[in-house]
C-alpha positions as CSV (number, residue, x, y, z in Angstrom):
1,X,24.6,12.0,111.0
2,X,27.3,14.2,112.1
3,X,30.4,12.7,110.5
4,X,29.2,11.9,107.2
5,X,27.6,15.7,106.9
6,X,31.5,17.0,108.1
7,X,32.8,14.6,105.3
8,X,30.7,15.8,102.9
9,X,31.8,19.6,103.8
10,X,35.4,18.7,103.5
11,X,35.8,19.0,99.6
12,X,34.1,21.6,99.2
13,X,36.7,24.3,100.2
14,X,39.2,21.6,98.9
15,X,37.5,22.3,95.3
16,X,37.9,25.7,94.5
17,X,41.6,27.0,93.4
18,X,42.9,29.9,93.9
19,X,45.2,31.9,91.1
20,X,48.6,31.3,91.5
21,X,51.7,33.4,90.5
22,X,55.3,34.1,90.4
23,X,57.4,36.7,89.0
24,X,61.0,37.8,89.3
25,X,59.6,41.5,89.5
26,X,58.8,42.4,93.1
27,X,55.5,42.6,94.0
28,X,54.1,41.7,90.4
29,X,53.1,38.4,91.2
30,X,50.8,39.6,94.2
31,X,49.1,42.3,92.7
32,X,48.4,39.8,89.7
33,X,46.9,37.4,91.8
34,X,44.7,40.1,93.9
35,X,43.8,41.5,90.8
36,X,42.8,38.2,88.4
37,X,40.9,37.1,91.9
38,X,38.9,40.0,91.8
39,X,38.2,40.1,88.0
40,X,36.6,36.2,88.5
41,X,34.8,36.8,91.7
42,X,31.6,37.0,90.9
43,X,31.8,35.2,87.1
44,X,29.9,32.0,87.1
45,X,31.4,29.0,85.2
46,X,34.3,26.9,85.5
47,X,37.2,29.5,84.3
48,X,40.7,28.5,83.9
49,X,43.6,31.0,83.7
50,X,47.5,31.0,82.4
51,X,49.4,33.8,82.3
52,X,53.8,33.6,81.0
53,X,55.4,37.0,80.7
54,X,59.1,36.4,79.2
55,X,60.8,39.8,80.2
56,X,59.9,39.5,83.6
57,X,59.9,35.9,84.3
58,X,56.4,36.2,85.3
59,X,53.4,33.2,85.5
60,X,49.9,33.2,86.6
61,X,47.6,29.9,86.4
62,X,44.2,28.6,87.3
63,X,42.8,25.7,86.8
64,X,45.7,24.8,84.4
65,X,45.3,21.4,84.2
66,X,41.4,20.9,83.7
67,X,40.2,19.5,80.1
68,X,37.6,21.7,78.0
69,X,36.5,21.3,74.6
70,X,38.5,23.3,72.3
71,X,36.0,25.0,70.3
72,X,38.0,26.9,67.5
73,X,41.5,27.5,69.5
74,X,42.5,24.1,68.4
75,X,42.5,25.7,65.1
76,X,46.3,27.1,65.8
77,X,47.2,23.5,66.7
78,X,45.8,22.3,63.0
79,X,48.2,24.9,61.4
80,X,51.2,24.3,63.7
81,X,50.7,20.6,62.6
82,X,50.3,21.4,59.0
83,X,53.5,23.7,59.0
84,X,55.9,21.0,61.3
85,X,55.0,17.9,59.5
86,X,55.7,20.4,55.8
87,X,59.0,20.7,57.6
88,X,59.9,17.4,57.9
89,X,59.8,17.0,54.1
90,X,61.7,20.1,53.7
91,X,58.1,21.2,51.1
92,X,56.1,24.6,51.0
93,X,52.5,24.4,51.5
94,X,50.4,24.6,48.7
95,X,48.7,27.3,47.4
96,X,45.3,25.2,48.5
97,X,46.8,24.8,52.1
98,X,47.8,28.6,52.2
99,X,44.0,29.6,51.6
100,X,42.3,26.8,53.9
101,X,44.9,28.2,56.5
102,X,44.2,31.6,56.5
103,X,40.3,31.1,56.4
104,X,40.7,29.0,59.2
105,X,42.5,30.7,61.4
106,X,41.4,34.5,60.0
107,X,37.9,34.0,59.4
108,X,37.9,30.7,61.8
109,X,36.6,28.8,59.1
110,X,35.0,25.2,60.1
111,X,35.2,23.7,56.6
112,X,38.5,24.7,56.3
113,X,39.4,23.1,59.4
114,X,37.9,20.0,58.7
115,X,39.5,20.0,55.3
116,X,42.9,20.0,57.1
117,X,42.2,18.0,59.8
118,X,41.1,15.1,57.5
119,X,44.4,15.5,55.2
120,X,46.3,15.7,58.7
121,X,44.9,12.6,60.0
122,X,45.2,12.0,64.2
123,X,48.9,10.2,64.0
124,X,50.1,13.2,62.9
125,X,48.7,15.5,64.9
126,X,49.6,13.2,67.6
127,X,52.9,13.2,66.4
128,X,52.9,17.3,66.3
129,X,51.2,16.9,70.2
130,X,54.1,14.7,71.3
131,X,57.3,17.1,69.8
132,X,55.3,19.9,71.4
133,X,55.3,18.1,74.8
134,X,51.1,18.9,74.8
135,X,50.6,15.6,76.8
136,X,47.2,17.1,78.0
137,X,45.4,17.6,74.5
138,X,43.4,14.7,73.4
139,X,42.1,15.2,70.2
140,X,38.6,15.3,69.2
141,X,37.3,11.6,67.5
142,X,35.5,11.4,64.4
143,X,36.5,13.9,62.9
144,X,35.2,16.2,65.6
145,X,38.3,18.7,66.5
146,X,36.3,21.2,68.4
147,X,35.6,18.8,70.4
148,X,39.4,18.0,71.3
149,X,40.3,18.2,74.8
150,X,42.8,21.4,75.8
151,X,44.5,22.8,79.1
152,X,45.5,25.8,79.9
153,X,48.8,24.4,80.5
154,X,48.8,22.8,76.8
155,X,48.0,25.7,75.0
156,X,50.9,28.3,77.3
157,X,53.0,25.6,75.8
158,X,51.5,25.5,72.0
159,X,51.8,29.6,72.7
160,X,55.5,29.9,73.8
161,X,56.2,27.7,70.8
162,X,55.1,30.0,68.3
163,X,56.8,33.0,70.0
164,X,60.2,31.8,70.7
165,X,63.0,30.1,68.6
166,X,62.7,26.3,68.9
167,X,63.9,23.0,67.2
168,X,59.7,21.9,67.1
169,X,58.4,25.0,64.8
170,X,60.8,26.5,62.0
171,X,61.2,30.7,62.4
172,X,59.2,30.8,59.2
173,X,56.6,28.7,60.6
174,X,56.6,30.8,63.4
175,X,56.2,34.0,61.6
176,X,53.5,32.5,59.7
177,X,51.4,31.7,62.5
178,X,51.5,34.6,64.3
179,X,51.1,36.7,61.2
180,X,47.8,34.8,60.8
181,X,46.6,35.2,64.4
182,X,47.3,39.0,63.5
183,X,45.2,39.3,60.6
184,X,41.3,37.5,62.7
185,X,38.7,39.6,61.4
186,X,37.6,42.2,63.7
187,X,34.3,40.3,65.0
188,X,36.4,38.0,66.2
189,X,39.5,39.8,68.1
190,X,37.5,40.0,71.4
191,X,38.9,38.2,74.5
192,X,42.5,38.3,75.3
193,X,43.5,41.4,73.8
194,X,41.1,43.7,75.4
195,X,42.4,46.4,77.2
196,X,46.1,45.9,75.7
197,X,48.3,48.8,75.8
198,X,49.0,50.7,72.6
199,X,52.3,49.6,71.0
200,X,51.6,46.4,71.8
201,X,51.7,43.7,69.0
202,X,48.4,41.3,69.2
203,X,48.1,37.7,67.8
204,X,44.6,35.8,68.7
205,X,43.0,32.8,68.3
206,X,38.9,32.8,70.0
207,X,37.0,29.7,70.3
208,X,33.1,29.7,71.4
209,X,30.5,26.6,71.4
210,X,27.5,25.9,72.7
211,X,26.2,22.3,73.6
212,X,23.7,20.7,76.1
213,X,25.9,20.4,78.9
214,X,28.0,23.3,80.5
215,X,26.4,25.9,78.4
216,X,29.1,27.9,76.4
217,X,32.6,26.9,75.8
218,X,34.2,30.5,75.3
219,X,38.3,31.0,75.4
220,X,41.0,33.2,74.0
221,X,44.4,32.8,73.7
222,X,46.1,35.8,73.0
223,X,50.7,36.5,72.0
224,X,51.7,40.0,72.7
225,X,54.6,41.8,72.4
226,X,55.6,45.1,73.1
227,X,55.9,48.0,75.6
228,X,59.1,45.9,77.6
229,X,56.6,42.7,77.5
230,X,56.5,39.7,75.3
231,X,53.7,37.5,77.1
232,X,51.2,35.0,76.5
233,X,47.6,34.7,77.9
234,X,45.1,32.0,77.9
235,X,41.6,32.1,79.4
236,X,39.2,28.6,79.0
237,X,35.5,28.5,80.0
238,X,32.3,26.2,80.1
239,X,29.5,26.9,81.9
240,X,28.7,30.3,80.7
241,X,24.7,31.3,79.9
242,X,25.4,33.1,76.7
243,X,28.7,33.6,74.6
244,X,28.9,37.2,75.3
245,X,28.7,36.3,79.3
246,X,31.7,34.1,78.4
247,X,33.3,36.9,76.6
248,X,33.0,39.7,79.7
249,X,34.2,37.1,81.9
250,X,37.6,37.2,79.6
251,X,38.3,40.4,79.2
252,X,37.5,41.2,83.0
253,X,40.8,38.9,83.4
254,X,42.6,40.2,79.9
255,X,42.0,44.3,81.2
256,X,43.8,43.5,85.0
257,X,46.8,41.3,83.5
258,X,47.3,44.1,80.2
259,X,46.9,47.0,83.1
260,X,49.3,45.7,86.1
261,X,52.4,44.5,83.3
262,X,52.4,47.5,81.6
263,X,52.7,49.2,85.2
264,X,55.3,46.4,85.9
């Protein structure tokens, strides 16, 4: 009995990641990590973490490569989608597509999002996917996009996209999507931007869902710029009792990573 019970034991401490980071500012990168480990130590649920600060070369992850459902964040891949494949016939959106765009990502408005998702159709958001080099996002079939498979990694990528010139997402595309992710309704700019420093610029996207197994799917990803900073943060969950559990568990991680960069 002894060897398969040793076996047994091995993955165990295999199985649970620590936070990783790296930053070109000494001693940032440690107190990060300390500081993101202690924010998650006694949160229940499978929580994944990525962190990119431009100005100081800076990247924190957890978990980056695990799947969750989207929930609502895919809603800034739908628009991104919308806006490159517009692009590629050189045509403004309509004045239709300008209101189901800003009540989805605003208001995160389901029918909205449906709306576009059906006029997108999967090859080209598969085609959006593929020129964003998101090889981890699957999306959602039958017409179910919150239920779209996201990483961490995937979505630091969709995030650096919108906040940096690029050949994938036009300037004005760009503009347009954060200026959106500016203008969520109150109610809904919890997550990611708590705790971030004044002067700071905030863009958001939440997503929350509940289903059968692993509880609540709560995330936030989160642009900011400002205060010598121009970073990205994204924080996935499942596995949460209640949304607002969910919620805490975020901003527990959003408070530490606002807090030690503007100290950086």
């Amino acid at each position: 009995m002894f060897i398969p019970s040793l076996a047994a034991a091995t993955p165990a401490v295999a199985a649970t990641p620590t936070v990783s980071c790296t930053s070109a500012k000494a001693g940032l990168a440690d107190k990060l990590k300390k500081d993101i480990t202690a924010a998650l130590a006694n949160r229940k649920g499978t929580i994944a973490v990525g962190l990119y600060d431009r100005s100081t070369n800076t990247t924190c992850s957890l978990r980056a490569s695990t799947a969750f459902d989207s929930a609502s964040v895919v809603k800034v891949t739908v628009l991104a989608t919308l806006l490159w494949d517009a692009k590629k016939t050189n045509r403004y959106l309509t004045d239709r597509e300008v209101s189901l765009a800003k009540a989805m990502i605003t208001k995160s408005d389901n029918a909205a999002t449906s709306t576009l998702w059906k006029q997108l159709g999967l090859t080209k958001i598969k085609g959006f996917l593929a020129a964003a080099g998101m090889t981890q996002t699957k999306p959602g079939a039958n017409g179910y996009w919150g239920l779209t498979q996201i990483t961490v990694t995937d979505e630091q990528k969709l995030l650096k996209l919108v906040t940096a010139k690029n050949a994938v997402l036009s300037d004005n595309s760009r503009a347009y999507i954060l200026k959106l992710m500016g203008q969520v309704v109150s109610s809904q700019r919890w997550g990611t931007p708590y705790g971030v420093p004044s002067g700071v610029s905030v863009a958001v996207k939440n997503g929350w869902l509940q289903r059968a197994t692993n509880g609540w799917r709560v995330h936030s990803v989160g642009a900011f710029k400002g205060g010598g900073h121009d970073y990205m943060i994204t924080v996935l969950s499942h596995g949460n009792s209640t949304m607002n559990y969910g919620i805490t568990t975020i901003q527990g991680v959003a408070k530490v990573i606002h807090r030690d960069l503007a100290a950086s």
